[in-house]
RORO-541396 format. One record per residue (C-alpha): residue in three letters; x, y, z. Coordinates in nm, 4 decimals, m for minus. Example, Ala and Ser with C-alpha at 12.3 -4.5 7.8 and 13.67 -1.06 7.14 Angstrom:
<rec r="ALA" u="1.2300" v="m0.4500" w="0.7800"/>
<rec r="SER" u="1.3670" v="m0.1060" w="0.7140"/>
This chain:
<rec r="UNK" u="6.5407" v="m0.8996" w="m7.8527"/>
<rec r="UNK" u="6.4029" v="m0.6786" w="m7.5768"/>
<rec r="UNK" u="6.3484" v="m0.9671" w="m7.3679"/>
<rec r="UNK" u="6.7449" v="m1.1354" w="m7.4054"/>
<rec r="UNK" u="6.8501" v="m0.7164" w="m7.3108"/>
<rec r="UNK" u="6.6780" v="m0.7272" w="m7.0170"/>
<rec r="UNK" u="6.8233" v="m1.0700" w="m6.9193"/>
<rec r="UNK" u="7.1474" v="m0.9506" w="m7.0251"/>
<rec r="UNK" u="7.1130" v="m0.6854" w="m6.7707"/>
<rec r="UNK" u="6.9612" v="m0.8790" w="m6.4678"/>
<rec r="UNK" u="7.3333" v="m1.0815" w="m6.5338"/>
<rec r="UNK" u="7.5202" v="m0.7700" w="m6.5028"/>
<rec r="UNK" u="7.3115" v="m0.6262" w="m6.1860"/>
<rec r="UNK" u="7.3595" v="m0.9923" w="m5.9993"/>
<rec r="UNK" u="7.7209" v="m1.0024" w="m6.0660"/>
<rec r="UNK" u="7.7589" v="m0.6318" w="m5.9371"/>
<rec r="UNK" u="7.5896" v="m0.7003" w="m5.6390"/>
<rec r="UNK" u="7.7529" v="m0.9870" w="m5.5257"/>
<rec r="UNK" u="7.9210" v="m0.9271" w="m5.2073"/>
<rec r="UNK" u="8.2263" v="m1.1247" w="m5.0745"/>
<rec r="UNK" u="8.1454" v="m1.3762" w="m4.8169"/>
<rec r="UNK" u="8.3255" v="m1.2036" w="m4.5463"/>
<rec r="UNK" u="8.4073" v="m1.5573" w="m4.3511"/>
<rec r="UNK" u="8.5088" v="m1.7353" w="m4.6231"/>
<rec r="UNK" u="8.7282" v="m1.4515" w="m4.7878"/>
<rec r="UNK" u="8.8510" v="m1.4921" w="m4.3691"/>
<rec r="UNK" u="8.8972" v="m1.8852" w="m4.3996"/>
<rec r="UNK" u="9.0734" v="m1.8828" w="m4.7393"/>
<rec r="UNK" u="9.3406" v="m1.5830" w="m4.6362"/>
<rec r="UNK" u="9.3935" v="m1.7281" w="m4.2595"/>
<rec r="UNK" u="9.4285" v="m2.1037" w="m4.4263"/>
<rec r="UNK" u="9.7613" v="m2.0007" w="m4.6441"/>
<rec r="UNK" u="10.0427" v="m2.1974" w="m4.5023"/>
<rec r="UNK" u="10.3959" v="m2.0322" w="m4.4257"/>
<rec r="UNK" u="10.3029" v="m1.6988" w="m4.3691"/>
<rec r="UNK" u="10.2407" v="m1.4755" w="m4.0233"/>
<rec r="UNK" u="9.9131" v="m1.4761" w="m3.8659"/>
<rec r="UNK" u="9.9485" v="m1.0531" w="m3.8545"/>
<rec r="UNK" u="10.0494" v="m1.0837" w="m4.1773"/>
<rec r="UNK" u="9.7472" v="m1.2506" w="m4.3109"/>
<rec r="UNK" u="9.4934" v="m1.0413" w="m4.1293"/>
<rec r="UNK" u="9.6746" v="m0.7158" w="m4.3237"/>
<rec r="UNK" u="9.6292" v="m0.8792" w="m4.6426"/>
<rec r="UNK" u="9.2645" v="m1.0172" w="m4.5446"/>
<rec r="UNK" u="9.1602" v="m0.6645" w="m4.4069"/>
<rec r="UNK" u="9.3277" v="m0.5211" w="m4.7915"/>
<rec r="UNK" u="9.0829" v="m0.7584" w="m4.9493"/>
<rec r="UNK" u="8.7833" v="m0.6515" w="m4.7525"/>
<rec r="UNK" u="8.8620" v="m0.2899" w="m4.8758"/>
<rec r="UNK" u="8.8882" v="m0.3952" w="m5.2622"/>
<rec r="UNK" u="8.6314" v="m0.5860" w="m5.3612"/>
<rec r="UNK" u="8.7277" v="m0.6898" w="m5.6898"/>
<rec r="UNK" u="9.0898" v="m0.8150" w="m5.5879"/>
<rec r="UNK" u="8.8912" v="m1.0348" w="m5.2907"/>
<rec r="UNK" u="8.7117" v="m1.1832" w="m5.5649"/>
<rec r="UNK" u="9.0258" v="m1.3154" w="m5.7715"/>
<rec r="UNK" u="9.1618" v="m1.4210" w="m5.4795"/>
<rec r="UNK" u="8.8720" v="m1.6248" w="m5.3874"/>
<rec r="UNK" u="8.8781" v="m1.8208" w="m5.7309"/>
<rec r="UNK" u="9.2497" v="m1.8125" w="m5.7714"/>
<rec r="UNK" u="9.4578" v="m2.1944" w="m5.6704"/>
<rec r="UNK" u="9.6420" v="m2.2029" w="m5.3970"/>
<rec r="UNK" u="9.9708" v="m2.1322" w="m5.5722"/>
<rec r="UNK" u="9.8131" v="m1.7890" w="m5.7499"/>
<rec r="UNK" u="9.6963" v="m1.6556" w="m5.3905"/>
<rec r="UNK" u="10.0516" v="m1.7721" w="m5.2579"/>
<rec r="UNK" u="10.1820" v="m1.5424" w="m5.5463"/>
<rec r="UNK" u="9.9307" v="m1.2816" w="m5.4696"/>
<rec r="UNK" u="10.0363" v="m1.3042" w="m5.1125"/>
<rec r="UNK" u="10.4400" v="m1.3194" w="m5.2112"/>
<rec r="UNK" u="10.3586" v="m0.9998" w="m5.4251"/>
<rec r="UNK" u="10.2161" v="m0.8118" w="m5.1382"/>
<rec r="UNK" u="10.4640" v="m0.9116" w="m4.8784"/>
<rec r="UNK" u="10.7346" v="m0.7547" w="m5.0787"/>
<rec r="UNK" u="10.5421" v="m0.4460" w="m5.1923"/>
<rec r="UNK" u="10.2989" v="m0.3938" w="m4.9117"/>
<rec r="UNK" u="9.9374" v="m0.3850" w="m4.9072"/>
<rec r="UNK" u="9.9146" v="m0.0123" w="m5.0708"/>
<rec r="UNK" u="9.9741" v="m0.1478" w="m5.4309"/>
């Protein structure tokens, strides 16, 4: 039992210090078509700043970070 805890919480420490590949967060924001380049830095440079939304964006399809992107665009960055 002790043993599967302490696995349990190796998990939870990996997962929490997983940082966001900076130049592939970069790649996947800077490859969405139909958008301005100034645009896409703002929202790339949000991402850096908010970890947790960078990941979901990183496993979303393209049509959720379109969305994501859409959603921004109309709202701004400082939702």
């Amino acid at each position: 039992m002790l043993e599967k805890l302490r696995k349990i919480a190796s998990a939870i420490k990996r997962l929490s210090d997983d940082k966001i590949d900076d130049s592939l967060l970069y790649a996947q924001v800077m490859s969405m078509d139909g958008y301005d380049e100034q645009f896409l830095i703002s929202a790339f440079d949000y991402l850096m700043e908010h970890e947790k939304q960078a990941k979901a964006f990183m496993v979303r399809s393209d049509n959720l970070k379109r969305a994501w992107l859409d959603k921004i665009m109309f709202r701004g960055t400082n939702n």
